[in-house]
N, C-alpha and C positions, 0 to 999 in steps of 0.2 A: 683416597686414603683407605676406606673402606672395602675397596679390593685387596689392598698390600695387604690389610689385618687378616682376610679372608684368606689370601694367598702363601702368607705364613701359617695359618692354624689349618691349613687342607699338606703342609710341604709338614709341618710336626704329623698329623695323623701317618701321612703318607712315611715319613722316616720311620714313627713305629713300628710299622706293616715290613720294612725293608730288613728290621733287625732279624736277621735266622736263626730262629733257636730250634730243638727240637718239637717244644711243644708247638711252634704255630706253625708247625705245618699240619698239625690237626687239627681239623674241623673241630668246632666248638658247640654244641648242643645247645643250644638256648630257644627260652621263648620267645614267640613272635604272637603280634598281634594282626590285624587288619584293621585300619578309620575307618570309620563311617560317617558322612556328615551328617551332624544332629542340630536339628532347635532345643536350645534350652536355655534357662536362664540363673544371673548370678544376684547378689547385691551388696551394693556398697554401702558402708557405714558413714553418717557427717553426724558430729557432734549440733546437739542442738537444745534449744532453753523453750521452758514452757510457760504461757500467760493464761489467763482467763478471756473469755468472749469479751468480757469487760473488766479491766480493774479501773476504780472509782477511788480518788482522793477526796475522803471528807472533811472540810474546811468549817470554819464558822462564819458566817454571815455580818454578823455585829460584836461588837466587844462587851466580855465582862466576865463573869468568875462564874468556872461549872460546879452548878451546886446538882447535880444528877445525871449518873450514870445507867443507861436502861441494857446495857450489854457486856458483855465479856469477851473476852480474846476468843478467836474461834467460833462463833455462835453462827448459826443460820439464822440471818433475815429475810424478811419478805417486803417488798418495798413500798415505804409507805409507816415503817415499824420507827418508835424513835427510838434513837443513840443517846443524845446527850441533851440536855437541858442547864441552858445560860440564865445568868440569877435576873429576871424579866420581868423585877420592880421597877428600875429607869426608865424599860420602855414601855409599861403601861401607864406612869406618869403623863409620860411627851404625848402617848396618846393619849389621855384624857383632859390633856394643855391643849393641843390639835381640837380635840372634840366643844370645849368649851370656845375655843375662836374660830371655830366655825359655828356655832348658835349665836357668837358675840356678831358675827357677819352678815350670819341671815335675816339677825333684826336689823342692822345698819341698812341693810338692802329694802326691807320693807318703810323705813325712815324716807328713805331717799328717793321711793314710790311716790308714799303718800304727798312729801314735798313738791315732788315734777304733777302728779294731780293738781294741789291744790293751784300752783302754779299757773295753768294751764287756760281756765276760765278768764283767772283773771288778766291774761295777756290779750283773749280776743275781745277782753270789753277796755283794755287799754288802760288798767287799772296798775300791770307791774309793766317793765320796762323789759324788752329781746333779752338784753343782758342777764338779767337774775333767771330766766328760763333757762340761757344757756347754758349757767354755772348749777343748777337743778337738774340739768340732762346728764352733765358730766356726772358730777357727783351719784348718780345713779349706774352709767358706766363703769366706775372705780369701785359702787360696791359689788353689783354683780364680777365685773375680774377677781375681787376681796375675796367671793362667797366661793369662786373657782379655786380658788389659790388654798384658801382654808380646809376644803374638799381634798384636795390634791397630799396637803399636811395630815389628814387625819389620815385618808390611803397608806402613805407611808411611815406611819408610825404604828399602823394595823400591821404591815407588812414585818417590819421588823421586831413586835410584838412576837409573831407568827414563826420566823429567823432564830429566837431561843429556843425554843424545839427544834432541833436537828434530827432530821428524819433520813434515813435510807432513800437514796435514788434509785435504785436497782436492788431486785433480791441478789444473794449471793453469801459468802463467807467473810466475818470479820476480822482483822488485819489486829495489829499491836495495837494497844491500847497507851499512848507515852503519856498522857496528860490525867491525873489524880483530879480526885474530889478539891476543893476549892484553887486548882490553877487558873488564873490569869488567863484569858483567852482572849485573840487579840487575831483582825480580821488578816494583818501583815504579819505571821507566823508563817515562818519559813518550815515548819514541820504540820504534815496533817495534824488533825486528831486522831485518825483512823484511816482505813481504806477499806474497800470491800470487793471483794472479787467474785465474778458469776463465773463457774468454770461447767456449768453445763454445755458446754462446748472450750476446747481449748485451743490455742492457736499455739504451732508447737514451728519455731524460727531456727532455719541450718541453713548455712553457705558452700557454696561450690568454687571450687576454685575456675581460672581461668580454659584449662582442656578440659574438667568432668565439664565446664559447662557448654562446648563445643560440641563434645561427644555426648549431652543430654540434649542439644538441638537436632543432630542428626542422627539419634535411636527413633522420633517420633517423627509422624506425618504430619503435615498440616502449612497453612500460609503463611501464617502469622504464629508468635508467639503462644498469645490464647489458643490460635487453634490445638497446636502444641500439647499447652498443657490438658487441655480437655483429652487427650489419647494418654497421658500418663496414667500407668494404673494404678490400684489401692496403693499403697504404703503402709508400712510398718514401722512402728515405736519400740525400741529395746529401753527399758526403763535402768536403775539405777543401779536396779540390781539384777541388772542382764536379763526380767525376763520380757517377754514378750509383752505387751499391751492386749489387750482382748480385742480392741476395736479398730479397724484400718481407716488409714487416713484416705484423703483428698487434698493434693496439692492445688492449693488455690490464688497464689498468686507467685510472682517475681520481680521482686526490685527492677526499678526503672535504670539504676547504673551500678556498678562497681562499685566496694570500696578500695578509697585509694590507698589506706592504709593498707589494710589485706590483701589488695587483689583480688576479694572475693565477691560473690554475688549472693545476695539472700533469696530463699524461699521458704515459702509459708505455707504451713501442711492442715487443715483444722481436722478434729477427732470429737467423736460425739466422748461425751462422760457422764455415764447416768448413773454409773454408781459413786460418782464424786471421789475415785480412788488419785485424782490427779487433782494438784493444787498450782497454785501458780508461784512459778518460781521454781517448780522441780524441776530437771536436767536430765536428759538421755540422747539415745541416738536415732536420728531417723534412719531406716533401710530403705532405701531406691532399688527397687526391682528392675533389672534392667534384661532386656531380652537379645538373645547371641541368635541370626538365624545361619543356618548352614554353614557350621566348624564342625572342625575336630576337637576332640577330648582326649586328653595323652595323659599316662601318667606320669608325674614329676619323676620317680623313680626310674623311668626311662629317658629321661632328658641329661645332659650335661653342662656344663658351663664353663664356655672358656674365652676369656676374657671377659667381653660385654655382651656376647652372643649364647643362647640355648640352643643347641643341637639334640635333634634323635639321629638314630643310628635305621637308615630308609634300605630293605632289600630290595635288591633289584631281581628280574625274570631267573638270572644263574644265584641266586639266597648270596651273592655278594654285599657287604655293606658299606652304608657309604652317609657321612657324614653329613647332615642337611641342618642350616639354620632354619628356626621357623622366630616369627611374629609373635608374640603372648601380648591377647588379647584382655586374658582375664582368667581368675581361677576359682577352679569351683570343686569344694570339699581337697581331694588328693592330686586333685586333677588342674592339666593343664589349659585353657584354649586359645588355639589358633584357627587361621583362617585362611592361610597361603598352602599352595599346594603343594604337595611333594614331587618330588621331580622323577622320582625311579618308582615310584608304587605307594600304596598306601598301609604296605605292608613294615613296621618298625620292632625293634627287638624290644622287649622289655625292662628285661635284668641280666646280669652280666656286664654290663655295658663297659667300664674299667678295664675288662679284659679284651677289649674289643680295639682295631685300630682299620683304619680306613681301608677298605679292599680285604680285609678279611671276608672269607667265605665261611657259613655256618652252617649246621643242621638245625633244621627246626621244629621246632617244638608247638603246635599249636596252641593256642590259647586265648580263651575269650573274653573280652572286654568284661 
């Protein structure tokens, strides 16, 4: 099929060329250029969303009403700083309930000592009976487990004491604030209280479809995947407002599959941010530097299109021209690249080209790249 389309749009050039008028049987003056094959490189745009090294959903631990707020929307924490303080009348209660049965324990334990002592004498002069020693031993067993148990009750009601102060896990920046001075706070809250994001480093997520990612396996060397990506170079971040980012990325990983919704595959760029001018949740695009070695570079202005095919117009040794599909690889600024050879020279006209029909002969005009 691709012959016959070939074969008709070479039979229209060719019919052009047939019509006699007076003007074509003059040569036509036009530019020409000479390819050269060059290394050079272009890059593509992928939409893409940006996180923090960490974002952190801060929860509350125990239930009860925030009577203290130690932050504001936006604030830089250090971790370790407290957020929010739960009203921690209750649980220093339960912990000083906890504390008094555990002193109520440790005497029971010393009781139940002295008891198995006293005991003891009088079993080997035959004075108590095996039986009351046995039920002396237990009962000294039961209070040390007591004195364990009551220990363990005071632990955890220090702990959750300790749970009303909500403190920063991580430095980083503070998130919305939804929850007011005396809200209800409640440990099965479907909304944090806050969040906190460390965006001294960001991790900045774009997908590729299924050919960029065919064609980003076989730009790079290597055996595996990883090896791969370790020959990726810098990257670039276009921010929101198209400009540049200061800082070049590292792409650092790649999704283990597809998705199957998209078709697409994720990868993930990390970018240092030391002036904090990136937050999490901003949006841009990453640039993929991708490197073209030995094409050509043609100017669009010189190419045609007819049908689904680009043609230049290729002289041959007698400045004959003659209609050649090429390949488009990729394009860079005005320009076109390809990578398939031409068949009559590397010699192509410019501009004019409209005026031009297959087997037309020209004068030419040099001119340089």
């Amino acid at each position: 099929m691709k012959k016959i389309i070939y074969s008709i749009t070479v039979l229209f050039l060719y019919s052009c060329s047939s019509k006699t008028t007076p003007e074509s049987t003059e040569k036509l003056a036009l530019p020409v250029i000479e390819l050269k094959q060059i290394n050079t490189e272009t890059f593509k745009e992928y939409p893409a969303t940006i996180e923090g090294i960490m974002d952190i959903e801060i929860r509350s631990r125990v239930d009860g009403h925030l009577i203290q707020l130690y932050v504001d929307e936006g604030t830089y924490v250090k971790k370790g700083d407290p957020l929010f303080k739960i009203d921690d009348l209750p649980y220093l209660e339960q912990h000083n309930h906890a504390r008094a049965e555990l002193t109520a324990s440790e005497h029971a334990l010393i009781n139940a000592k002295l008891e198995l002592d006293r005991l003891v004498p009088l079993i080997e002069n035959k004075i108590s009976s095996d039986y009351e020693l046995k039920i002396a031993e237990t009962n000294y067993k039961i209070a040390i487990a007591k004195v364990t148990q009551t220990k363990a009750a005071v632990a955890t009601a220090k702990i959750n004491v300790d749970f009303t102060t909500i403190k920063a896990p991580i430095s980083g920046y503070v998130g919305r604030l939804p929850k007011k001075l005396g809200s209800l706070i409640n440990r099965g809250d479907l909304e944090p209280l806050t969040s906190i994001s460390n965006t001294d480093q960001v991790l900045v997520y774009f997908s590729l479809s299924e050919l960029d990612f065919i064609d980003f396996k076989e730009t790079y060397e290597g055996n595996t995947l990883t090896d791969k990506v370790r020959q990726v170079p810098a990257v670039s971040l276009l921010l929101a407002d198209h400009q540049l980012y200061s800082e070049k990325g590292k792409i650092d990983m790649i999704n283990g599959r597809f998705d199957k919704t998209t078709g697409a595959i994720t990868l993930r760029a990390i970018f240092a941010n030391p002036k904090a001018v990136i937050r999490s949740g901003n949006t841009g695009k990453i640039q993929l530097r991708i490197m073209h070695q030995h094409v050509f570079s043609v100017p669009q202005s010189a190419t045609v299109d007819i049908q689904d095919k680009t043609f230049v117009y290729v002289l041959d040794e007698h400045n004959k021209v003659h209609a050649q599909a090429i390949q488009i690889i990729a394009s860079r600024g005005n320009n076109y690249l390809f990578k398939s050879d031409l068949q009559f020279g590397n010699r192509i006209v410019t501009k004019g080209i409209d005026a031009l029909a297959d087997g037309d002969v020209v004068t030419v005009i040099e001119e340089n790249l």
